[in-house]
Residue frames as a rotation matrix with the C-alpha (Angstrom) as fourth column:
UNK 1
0.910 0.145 -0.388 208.56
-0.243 0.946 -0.217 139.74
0.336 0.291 0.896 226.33
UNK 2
0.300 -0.947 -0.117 212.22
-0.209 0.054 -0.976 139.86
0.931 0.318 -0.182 227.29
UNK 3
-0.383 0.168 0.908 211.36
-0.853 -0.442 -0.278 141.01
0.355 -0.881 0.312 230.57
UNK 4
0.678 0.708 -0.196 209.40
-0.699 0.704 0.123 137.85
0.225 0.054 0.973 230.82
UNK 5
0.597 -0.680 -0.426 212.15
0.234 0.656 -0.718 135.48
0.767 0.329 0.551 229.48
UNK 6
-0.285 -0.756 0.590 214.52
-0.368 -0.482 -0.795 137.09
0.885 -0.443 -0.141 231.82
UNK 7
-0.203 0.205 0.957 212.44
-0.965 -0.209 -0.160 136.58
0.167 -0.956 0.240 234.82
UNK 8
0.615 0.641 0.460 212.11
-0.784 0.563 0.263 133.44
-0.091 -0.522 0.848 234.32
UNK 9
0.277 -0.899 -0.338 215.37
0.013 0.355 -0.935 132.31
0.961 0.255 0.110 233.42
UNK 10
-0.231 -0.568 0.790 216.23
-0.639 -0.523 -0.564 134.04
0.734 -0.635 -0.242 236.38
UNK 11
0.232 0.706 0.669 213.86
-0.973 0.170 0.158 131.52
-0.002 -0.688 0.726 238.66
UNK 12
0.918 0.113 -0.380 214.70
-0.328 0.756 -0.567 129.01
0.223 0.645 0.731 236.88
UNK 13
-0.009 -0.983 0.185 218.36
0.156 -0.184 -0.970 129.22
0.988 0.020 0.155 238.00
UNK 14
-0.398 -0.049 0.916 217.70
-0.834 -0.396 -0.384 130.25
0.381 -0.917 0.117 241.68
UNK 15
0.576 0.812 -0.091 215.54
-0.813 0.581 0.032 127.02
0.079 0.056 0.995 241.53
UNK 16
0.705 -0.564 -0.430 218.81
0.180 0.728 -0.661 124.81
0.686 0.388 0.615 240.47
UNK 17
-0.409 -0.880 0.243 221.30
-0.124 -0.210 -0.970 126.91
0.904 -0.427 -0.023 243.16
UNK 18
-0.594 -0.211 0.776 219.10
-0.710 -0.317 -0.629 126.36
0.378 -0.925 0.039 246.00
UNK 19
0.414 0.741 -0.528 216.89
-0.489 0.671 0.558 123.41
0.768 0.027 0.640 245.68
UNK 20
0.971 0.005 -0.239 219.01
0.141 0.794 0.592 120.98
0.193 -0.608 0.770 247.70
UNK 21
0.704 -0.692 0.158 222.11
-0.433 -0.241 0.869 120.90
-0.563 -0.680 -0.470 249.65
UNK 22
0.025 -0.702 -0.712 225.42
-0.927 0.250 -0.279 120.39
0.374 0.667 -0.644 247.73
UNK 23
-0.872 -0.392 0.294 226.19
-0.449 0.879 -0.160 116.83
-0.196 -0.272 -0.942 249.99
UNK 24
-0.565 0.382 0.732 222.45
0.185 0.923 -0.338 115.28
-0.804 -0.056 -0.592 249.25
UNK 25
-0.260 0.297 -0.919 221.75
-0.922 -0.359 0.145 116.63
-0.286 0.885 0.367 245.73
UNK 26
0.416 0.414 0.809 219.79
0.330 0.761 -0.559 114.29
-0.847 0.500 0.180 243.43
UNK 27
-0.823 -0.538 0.183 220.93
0.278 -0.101 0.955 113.88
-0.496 0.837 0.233 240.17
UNK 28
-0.118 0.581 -0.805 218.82
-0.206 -0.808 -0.552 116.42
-0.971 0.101 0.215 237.85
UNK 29
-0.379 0.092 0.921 216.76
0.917 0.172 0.360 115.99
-0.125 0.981 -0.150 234.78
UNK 30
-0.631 -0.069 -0.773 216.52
-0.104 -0.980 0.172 118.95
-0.769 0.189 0.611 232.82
UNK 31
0.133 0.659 0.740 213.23
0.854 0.303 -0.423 119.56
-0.503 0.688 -0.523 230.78
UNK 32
-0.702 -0.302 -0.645 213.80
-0.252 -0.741 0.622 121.90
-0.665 0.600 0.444 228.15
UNK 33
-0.167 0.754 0.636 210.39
0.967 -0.001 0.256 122.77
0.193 0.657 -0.728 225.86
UNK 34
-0.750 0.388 0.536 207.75
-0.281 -0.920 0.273 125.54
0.599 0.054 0.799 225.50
UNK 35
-0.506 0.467 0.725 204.36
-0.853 -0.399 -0.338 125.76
0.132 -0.789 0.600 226.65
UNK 36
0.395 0.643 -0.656 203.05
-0.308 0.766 0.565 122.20
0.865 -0.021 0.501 226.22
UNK 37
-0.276 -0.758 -0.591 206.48
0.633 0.319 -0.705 121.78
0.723 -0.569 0.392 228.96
UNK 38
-0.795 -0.174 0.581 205.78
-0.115 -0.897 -0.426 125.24
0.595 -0.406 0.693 230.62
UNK 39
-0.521 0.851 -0.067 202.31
0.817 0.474 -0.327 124.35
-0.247 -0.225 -0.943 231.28
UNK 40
-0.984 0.161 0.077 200.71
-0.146 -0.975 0.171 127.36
0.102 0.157 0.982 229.98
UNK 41
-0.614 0.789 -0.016 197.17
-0.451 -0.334 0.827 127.84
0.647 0.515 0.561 231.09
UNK 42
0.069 0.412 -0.908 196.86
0.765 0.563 0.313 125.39
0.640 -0.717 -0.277 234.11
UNK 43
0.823 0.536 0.190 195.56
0.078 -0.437 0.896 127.08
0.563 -0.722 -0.402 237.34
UNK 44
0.506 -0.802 0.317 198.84
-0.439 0.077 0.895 125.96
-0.742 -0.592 -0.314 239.34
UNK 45
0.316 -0.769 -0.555 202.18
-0.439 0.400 -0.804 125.07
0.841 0.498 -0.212 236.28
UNK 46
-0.453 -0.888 -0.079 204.41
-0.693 0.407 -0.596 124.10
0.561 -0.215 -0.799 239.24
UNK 47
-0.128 0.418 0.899 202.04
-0.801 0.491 -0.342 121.66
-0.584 -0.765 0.272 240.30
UNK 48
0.537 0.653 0.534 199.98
-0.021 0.643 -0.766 120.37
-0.843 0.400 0.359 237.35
UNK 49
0.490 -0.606 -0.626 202.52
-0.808 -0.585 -0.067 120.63
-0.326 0.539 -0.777 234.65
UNK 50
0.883 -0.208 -0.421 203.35
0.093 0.956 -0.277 117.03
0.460 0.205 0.864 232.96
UNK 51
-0.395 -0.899 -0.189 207.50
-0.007 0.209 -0.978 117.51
0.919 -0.385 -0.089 234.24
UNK 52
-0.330 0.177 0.927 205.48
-0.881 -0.410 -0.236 118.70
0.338 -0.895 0.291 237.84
UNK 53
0.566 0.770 -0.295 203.71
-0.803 0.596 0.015 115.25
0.187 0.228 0.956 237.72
UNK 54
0.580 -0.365 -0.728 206.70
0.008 0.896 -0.443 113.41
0.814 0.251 0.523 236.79
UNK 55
-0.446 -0.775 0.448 208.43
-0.204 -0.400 -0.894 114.47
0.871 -0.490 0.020 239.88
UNK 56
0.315 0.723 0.615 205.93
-0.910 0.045 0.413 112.80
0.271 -0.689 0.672 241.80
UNK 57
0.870 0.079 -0.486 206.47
-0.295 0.873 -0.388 109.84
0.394 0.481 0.783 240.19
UNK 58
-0.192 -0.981 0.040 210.34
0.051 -0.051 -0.997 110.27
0.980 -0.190 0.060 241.07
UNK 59
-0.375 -0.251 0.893 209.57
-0.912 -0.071 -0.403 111.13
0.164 -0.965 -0.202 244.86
UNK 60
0.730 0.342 0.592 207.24
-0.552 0.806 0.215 107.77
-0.404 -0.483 0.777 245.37
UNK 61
0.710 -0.478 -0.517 209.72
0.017 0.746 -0.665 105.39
0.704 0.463 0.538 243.19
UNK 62
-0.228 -0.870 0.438 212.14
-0.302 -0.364 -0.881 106.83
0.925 -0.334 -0.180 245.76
UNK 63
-0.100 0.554 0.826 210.27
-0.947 -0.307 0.091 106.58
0.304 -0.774 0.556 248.48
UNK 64
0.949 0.027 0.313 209.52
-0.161 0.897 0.411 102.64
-0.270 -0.440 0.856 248.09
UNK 65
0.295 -0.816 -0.497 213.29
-0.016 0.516 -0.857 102.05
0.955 0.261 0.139 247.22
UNK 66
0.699 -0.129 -0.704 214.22
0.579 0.679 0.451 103.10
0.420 -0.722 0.550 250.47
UNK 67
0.733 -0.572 -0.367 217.07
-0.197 -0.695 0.691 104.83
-0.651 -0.435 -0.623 251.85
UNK 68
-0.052 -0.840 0.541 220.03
0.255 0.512 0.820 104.95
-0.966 0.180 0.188 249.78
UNK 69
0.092 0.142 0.986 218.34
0.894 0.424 -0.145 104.57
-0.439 0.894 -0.087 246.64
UNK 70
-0.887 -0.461 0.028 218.99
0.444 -0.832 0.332 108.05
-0.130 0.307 0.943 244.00
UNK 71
0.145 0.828 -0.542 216.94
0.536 -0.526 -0.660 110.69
-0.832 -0.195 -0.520 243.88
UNK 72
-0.609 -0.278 0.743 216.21
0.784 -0.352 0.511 112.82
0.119 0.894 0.432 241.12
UNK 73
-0.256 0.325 -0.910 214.79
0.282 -0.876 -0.392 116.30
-0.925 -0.357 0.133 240.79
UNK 74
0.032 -0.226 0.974 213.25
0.987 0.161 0.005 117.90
-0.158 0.961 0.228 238.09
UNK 75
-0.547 -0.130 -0.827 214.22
0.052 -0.991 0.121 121.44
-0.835 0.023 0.549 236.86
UNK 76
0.108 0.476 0.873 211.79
0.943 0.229 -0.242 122.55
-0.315 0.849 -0.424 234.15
UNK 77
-0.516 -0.559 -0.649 213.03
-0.098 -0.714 0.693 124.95
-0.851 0.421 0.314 231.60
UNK 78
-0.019 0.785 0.619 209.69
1.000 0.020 0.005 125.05
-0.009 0.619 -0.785 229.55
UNK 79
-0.705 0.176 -0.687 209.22
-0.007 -0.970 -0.241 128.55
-0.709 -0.166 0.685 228.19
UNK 80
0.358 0.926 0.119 205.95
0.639 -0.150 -0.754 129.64
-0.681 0.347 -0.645 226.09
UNK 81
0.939 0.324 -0.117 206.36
-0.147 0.071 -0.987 129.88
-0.311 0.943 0.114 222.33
UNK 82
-0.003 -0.984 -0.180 209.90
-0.766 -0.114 0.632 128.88
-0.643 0.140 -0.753 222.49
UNK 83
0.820 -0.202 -0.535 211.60
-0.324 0.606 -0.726 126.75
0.471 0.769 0.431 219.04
UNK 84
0.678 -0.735 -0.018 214.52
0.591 0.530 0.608 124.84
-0.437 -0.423 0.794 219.23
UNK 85
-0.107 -0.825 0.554 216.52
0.426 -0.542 -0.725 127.93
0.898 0.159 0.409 217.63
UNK 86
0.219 -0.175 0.960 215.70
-0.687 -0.726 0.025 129.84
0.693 -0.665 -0.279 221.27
UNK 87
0.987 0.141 -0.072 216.15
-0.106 0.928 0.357 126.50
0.117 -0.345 0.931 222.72
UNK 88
0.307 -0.929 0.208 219.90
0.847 0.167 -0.505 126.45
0.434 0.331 0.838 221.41
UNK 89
-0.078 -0.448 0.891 220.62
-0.456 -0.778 -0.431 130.43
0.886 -0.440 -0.144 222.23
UNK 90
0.360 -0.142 0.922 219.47
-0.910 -0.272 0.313 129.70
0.206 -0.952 -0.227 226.12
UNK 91
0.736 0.021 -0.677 220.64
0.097 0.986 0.136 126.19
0.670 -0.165 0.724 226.55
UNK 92
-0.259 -0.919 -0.299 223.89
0.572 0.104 -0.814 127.28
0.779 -0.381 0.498 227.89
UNK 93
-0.424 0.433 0.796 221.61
-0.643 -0.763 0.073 129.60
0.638 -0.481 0.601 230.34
UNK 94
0.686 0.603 0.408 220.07
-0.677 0.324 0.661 126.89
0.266 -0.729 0.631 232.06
UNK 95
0.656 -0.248 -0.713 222.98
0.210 0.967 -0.143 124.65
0.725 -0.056 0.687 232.34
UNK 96
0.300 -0.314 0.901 224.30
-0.664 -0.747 -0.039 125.72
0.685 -0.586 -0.433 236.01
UNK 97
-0.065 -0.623 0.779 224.77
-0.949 0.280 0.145 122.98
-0.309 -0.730 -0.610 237.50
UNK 98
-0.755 -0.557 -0.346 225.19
-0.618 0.429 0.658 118.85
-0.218 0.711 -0.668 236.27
UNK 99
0.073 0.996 -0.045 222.53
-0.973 0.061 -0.222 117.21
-0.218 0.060 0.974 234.47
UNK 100
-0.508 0.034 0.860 222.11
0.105 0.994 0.023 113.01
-0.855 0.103 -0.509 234.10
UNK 101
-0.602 0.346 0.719 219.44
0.797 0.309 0.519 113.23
-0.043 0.886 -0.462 231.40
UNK 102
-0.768 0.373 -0.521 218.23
-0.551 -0.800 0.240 116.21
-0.327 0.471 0.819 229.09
UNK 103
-0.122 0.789 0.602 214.62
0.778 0.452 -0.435 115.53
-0.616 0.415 -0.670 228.18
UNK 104
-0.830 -0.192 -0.524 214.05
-0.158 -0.820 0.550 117.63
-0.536 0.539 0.650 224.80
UNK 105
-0.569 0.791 0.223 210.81
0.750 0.611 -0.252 118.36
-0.336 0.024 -0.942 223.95
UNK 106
-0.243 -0.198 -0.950 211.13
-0.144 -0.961 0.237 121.16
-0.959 0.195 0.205 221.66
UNK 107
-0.973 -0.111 0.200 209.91
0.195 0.058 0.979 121.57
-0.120 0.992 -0.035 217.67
UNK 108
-0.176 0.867 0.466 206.03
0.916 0.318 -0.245 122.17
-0.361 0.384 -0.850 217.71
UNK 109
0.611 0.604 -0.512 206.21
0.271 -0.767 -0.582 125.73
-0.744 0.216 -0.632 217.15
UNK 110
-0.622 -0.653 -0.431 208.74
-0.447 -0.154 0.881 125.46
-0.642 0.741 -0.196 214.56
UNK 111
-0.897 0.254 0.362 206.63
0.442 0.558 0.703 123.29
-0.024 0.790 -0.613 212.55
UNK 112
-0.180 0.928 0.325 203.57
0.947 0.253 -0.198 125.36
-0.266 0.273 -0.925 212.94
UNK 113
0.488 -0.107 -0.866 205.44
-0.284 -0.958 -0.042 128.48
-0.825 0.266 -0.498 211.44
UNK 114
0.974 -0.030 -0.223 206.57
-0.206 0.287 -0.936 126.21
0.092 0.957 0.274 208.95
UNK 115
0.313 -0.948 -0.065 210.36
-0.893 -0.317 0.320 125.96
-0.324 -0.042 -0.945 209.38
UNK 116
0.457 0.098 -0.884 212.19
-0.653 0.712 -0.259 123.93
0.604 0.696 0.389 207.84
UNK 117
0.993 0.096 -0.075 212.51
-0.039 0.834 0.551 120.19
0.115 -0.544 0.831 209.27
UNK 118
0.366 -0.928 0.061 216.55
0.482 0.133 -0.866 120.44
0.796 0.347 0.496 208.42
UNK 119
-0.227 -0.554 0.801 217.05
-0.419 -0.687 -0.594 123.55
0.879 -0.470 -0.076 210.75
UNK 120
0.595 0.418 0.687 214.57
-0.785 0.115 0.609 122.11
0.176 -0.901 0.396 213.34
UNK 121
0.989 -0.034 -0.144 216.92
0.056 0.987 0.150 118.75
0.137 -0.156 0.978 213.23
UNK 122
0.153 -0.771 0.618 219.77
0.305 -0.558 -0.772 120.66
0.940 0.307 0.150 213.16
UNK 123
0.270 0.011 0.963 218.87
-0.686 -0.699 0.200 122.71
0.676 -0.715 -0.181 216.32
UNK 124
0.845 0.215 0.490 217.88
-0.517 0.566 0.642 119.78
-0.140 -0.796 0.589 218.73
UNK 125
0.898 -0.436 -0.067 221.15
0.419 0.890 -0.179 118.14
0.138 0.132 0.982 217.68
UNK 126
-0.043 -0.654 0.755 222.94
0.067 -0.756 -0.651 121.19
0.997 0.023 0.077 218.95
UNK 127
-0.095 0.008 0.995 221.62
-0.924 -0.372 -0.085 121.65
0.369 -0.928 0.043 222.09
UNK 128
0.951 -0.049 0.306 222.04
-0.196 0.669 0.717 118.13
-0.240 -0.741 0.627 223.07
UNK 129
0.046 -0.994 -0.098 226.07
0.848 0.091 -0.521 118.07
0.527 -0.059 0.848 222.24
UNK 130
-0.249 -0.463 0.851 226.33
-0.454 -0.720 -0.525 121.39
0.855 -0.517 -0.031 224.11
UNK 131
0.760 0.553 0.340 224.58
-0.585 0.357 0.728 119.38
0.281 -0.752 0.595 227.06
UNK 132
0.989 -0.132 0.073 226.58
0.113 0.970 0.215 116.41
-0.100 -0.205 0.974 226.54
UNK 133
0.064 -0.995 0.079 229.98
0.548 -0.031 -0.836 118.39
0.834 0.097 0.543 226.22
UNK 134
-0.088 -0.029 0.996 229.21
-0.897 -0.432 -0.092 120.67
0.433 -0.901 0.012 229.69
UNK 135
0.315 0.429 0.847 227.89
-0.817 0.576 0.012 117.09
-0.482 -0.696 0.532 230.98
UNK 136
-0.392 -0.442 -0.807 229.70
-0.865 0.475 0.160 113.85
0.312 0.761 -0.569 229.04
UNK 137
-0.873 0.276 0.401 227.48
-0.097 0.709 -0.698 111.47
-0.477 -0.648 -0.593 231.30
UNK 138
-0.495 0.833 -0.246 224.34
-0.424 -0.479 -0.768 113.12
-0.758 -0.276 0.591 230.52
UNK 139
-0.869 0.023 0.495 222.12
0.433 0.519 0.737 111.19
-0.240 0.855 -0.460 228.33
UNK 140
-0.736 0.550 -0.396 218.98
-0.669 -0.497 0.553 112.32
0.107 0.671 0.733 225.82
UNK 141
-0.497 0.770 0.400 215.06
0.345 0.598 -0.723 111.73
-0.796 -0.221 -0.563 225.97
UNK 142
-0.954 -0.141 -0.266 213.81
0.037 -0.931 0.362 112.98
-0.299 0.336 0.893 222.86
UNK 143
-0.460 0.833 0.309 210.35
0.428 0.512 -0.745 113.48
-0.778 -0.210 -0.592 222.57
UNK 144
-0.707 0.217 0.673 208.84
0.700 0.083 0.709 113.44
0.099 0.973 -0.211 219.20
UNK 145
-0.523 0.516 -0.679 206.46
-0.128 -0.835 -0.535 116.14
-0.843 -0.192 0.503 217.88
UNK 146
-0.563 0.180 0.807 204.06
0.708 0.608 0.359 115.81
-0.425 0.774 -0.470 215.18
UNK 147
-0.670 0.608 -0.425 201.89
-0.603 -0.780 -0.166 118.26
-0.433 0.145 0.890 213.02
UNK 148
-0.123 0.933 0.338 198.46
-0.146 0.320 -0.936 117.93
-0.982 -0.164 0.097 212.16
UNK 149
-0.159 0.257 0.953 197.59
0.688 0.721 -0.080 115.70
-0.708 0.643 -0.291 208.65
UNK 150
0.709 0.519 0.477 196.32
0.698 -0.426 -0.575 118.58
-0.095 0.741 -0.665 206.40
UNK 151
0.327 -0.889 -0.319 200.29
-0.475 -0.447 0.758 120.01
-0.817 -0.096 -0.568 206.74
UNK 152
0.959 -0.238 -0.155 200.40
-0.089 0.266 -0.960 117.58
0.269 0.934 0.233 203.62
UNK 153
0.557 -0.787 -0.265 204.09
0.571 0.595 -0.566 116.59
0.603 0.163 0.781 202.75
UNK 154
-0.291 -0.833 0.471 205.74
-0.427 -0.328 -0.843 119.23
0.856 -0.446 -0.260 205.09
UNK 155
0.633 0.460 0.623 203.84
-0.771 0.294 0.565 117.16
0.077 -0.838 0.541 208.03
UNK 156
0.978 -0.130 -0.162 205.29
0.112 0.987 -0.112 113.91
0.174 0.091 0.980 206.80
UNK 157
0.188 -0.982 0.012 208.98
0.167 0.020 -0.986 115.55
0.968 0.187 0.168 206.70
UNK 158
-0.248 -0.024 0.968 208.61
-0.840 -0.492 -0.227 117.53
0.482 -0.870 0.102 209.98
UNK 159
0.685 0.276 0.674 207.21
-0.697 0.518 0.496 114.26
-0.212 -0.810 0.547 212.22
UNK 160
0.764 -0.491 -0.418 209.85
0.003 0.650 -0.760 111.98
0.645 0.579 0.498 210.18
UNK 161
0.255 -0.805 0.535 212.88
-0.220 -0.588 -0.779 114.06
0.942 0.081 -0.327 211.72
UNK 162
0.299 -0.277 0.913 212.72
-0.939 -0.258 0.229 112.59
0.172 -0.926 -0.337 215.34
UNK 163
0.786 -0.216 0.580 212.78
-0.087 0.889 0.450 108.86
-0.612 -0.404 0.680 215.40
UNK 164
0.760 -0.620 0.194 215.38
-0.069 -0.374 -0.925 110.10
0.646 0.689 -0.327 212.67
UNK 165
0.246 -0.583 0.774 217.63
-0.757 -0.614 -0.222 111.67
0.605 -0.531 -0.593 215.32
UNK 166
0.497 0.741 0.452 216.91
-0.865 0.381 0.327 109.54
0.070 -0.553 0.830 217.65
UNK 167
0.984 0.012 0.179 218.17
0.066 0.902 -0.426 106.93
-0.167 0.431 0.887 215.95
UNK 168
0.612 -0.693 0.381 221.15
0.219 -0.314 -0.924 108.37
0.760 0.649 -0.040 214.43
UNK 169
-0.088 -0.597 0.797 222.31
-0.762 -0.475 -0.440 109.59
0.642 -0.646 -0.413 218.02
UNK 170
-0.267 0.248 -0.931 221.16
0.437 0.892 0.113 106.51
0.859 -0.377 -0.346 220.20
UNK 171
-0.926 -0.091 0.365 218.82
-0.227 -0.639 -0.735 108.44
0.300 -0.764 0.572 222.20
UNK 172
-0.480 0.876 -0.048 215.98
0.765 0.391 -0.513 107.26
-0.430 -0.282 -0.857 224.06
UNK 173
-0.930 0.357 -0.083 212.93
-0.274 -0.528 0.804 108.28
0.243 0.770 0.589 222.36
UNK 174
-0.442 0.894 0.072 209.07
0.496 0.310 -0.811 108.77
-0.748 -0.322 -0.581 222.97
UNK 175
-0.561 -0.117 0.819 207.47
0.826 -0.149 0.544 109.39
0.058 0.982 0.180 219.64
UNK 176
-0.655 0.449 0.607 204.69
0.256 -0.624 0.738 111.68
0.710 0.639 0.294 220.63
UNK 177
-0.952 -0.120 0.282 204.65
-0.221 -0.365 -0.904 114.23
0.212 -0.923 0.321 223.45
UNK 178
-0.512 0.837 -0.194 200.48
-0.857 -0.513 0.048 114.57
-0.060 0.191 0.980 222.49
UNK 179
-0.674 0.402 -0.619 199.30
0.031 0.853 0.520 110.71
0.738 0.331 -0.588 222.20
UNK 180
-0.408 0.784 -0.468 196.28
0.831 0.532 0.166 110.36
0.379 -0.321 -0.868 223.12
UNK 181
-0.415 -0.042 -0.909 195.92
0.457 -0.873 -0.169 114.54
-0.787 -0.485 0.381 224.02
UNK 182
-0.802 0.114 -0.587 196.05
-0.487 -0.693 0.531 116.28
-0.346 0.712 0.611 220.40
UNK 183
-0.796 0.569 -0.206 192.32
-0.183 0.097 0.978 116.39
0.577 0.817 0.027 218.99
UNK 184
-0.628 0.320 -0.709 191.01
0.687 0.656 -0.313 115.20
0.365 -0.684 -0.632 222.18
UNK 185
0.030 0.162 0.986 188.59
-0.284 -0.945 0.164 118.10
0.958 -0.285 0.018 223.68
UNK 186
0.782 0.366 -0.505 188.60
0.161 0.664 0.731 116.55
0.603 -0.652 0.460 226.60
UNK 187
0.318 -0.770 -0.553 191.79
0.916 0.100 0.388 116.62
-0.244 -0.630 0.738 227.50
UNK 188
-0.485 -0.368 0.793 192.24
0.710 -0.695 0.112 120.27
0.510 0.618 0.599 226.27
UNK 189
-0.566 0.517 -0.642 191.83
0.156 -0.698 -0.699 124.08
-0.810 -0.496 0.314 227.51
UNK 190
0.505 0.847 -0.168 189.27
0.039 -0.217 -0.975 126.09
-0.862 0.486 -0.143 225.46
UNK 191
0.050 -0.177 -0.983 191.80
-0.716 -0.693 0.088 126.98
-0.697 0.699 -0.161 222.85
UNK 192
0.805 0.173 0.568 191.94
-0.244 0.968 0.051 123.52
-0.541 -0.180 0.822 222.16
UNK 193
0.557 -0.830 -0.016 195.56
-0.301 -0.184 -0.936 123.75
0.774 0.527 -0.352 221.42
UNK 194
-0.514 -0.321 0.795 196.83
-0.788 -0.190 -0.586 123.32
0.339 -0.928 -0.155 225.60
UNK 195
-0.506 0.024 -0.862 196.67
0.435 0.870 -0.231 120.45
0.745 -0.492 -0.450 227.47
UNK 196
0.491 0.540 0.684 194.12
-0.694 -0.232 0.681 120.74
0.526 -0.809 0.261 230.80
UNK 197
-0.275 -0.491 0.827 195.15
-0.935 0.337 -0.110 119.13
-0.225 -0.803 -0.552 234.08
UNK 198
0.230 0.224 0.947 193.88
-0.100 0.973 -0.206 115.31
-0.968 -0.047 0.247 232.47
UNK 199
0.939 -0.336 0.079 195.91
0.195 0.328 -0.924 116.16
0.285 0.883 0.373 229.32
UNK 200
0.059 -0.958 0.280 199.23
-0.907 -0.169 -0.387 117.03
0.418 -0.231 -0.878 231.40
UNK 201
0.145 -0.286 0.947 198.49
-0.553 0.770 0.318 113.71
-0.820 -0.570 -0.047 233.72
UNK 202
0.959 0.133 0.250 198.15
0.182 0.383 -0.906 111.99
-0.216 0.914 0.343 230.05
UNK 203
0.558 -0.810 -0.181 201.58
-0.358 -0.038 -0.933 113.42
0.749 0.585 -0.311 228.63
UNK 204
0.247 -0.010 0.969 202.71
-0.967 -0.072 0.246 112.86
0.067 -0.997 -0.027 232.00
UNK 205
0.684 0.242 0.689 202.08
-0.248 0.964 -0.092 108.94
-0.686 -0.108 0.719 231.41
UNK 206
0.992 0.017 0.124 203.46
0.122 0.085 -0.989 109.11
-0.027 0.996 0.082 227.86
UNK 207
0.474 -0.812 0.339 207.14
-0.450 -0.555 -0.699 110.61
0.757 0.179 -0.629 229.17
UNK 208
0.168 0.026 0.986 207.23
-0.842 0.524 0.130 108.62
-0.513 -0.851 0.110 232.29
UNK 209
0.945 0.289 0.153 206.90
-0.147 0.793 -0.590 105.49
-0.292 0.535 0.792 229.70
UNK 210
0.761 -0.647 0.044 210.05
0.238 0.215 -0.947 106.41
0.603 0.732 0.317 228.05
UNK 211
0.465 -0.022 0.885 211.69
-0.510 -0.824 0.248 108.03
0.723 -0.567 -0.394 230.86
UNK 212
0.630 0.237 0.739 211.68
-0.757 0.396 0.519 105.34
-0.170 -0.887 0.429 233.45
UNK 213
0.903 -0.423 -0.071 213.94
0.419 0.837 0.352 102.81
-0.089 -0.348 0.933 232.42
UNK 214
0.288 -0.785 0.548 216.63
-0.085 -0.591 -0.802 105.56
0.954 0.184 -0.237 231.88
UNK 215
0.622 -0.107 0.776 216.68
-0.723 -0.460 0.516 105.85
0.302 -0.881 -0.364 235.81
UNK 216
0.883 -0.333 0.330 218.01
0.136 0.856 0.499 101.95
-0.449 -0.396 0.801 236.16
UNK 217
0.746 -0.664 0.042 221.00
0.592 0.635 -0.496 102.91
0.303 0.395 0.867 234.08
């Protein structure tokens, strides 16, 4: 498993030092999740992956602006079963070069090992000030996570805790990576737990929503 992590830090980082010449860099959003981010289970992640998607979105918006207009890149730093306490250890690992806006889209597997909502609000409010003290520009997308209804009252605390933050930090906010995905078989692999390539174009839509008017400021 380390071995894993490693190697894909490691890509992940070779990805950010060599994407794009130093004089016509785009300014870089940094996803940072697990596997709903990672894409775990699609035929092709660096294609069909919701952040892979949204980087379409970024090349045509670019495309009709025109010359001139900024570009953006995304770097996706989605790992598979990661919380927002391994979230916090590697944050400074992925931050190599300067990000504009940290999309954070971390907490479902904390809440479905139970953890408590405090630590999980805690974390994600760490690893955006370490962002936002390596980067003081950089601003925050947080995207909301929710467990499933028969979690009783630790559901209600745990899904509370983002538009919480959120608030409290003035950070753009999309309440819920899964609208219109979680429960859905349709839009699910067999485990029905994983988005399929028409539940990544879905979350896709759902981050893009919040996302987009960040670019105009």
């Amino acid at each position: 498993m380390f071995r894993v992590l490693v190697s894909a830090l490691s890509l992940f980082v070779s990805t950010l030092a060599f994407a794009q010449p130093a004089a016509s860099a785009p300014r870089t959003i940094l996803f940072l999740g697990d596997s709903l981010t990672a894409g775990y289970g699609l035929p092709d992640p660096a294609t069909q992956a919701y952040p892979a998607l949204i980087q379409k979105k970024l090349d045509a918006r670019a495309a009709a602006a025109g010359p001139g207009a900024p570009r953006w890149r995304v770097a996706n730093a989605g790992i598979s079963g990661d919380t927002t306490s391994g979230g916090l250890r590697r944050i400074d690992w992925v931050l190599r070069q300067p990000v504009s806006i940290l999309v954070l889209a971390l907490g479902s597997n904390d809440g479905l090992r139970g953890l408590d909502p405090a630590l999980v609000e805690q974390n994600l409010a760490a690893i955006a000030a370490r962002v936002q003290a390596r980067h003081p520009d950089a601003r925050v997308l947080l995207v909301g996570q929710r467990m499933p209804p028969n979690m009783g009252d630790y559901a209600e605390r745990f899904d509370a805790l983002f538009p919480r933050l959120a608030k409290k930090h003035g950070w753009a906010f999309v309440p819920f990576l899964l609208e219109g995905v979680g429960g859905v078989r349709e839009m699910n692999q067999a485990d029905a737990i994983h988005p399929n390539e028409a539940g990544n174009r879905r979350m896709a839509e759902t981050v893009w929503a919040g996302l987009e008017p960040m670019l105009e400021q």
